[in-house]
C-alpha positions in Angstrom: -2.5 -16.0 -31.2 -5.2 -14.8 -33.3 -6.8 -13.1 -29.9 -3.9 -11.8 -28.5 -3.9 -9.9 -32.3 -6.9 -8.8 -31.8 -7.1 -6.8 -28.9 -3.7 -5.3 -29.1 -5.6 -3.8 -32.9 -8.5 -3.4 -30.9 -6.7 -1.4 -28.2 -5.0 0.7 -31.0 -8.0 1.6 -32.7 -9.6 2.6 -29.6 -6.5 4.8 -28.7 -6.2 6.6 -32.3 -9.9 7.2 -32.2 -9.5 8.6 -28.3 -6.8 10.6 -29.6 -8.5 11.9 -32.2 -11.6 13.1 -30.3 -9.0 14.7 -27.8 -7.8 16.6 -31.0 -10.8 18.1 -32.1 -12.0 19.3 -28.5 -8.8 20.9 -28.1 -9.5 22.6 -32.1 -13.1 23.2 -30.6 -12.0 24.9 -27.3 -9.3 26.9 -29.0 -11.7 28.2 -32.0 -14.5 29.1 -29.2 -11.5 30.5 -26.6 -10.5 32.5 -30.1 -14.1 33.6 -30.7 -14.8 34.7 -27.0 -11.6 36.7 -26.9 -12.1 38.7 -30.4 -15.7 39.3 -29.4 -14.7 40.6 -25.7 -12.0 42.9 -27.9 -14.8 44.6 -30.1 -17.1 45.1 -27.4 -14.3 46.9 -25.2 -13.7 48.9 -28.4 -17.3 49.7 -29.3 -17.0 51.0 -25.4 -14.3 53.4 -26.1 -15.9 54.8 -29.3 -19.2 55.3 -27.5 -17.5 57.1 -24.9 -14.7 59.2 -26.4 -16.4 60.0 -29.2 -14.4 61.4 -31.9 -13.6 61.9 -35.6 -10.5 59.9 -35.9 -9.3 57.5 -34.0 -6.4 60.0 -32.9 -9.1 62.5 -31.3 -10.4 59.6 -29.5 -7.1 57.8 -28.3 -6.2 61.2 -27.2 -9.7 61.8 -24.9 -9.4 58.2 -24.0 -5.1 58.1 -22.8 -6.6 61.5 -20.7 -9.3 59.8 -18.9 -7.9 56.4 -18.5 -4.2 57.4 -17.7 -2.8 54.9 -20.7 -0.7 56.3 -24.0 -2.6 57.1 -26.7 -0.7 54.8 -28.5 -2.5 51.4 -25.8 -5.7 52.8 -26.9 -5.4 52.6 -30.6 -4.1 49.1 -29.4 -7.2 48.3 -27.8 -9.7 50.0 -30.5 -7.6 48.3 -33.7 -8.3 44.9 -31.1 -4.5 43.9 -31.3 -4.6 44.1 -27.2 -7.1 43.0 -24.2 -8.4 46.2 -22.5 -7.7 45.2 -18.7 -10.7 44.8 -16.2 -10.2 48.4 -14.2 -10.2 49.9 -18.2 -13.1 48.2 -18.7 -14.9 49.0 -15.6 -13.3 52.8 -16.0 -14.9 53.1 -19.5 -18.2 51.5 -18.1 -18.6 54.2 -14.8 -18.3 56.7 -17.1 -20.8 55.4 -19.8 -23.1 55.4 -16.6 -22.6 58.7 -15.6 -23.3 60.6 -18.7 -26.5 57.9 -19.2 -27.5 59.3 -15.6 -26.6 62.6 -16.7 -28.5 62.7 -19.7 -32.0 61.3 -18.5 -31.3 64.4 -15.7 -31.4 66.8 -18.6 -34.1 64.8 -20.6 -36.3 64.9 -17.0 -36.3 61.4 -16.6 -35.4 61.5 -12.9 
């Protein structure tokens, strides 16, 4: 009898302490998942600043809902981070960034 005890303890121990690793992977991958996704926000923001450049972030939600086709309104969304930019934004915001960088080495004689 005292055997049979023992592993049906020693299988519940094993299971809480399983259970409790699959806990704090799942805390881990959220936090990092959490992380990832703020980051990825800011940068897409710090995009839209660079290239509507503005005083307020009316002037530049203005320039931006122009350029991009969105309401001014997404694009304070998207700068305040409350929103994921999607992927043709981002690569919008990106071809543009390029073409004034090209533009500007033109002017500065680098090419």
């Amino acid at each position: 009898m005292t055997a049979s005890a023992r592993l049906s303890s020693d299988f519940s121990g094993g299971l809480s302490q399983g259970n409790h690793r699959e806990r704090v992977v799942k805390i881990l991958a959220q936090k990092t998942n959490v992380d990832f996704r703020m980051a990825s926000r800011r940068a897409d923001a710090n995009k839209l600043r660079a290239a509507f450049n503005g005083p307020t972030q009316t002037a530049i939600s203005t320039k931006a809902s122009r350029a991009l086709g969105v309401s001014p309104r997404q694009i304070i969304y998207w700068m305040q981070c409350e929103n994921d930019m999607p992927s043709w934004a981002v690569k919008a915001v990106d071809m543009y960034l390029s073409a004034v960088e090209k533009a500007a080495d033109r002017i500065a004689g680098g090419q």
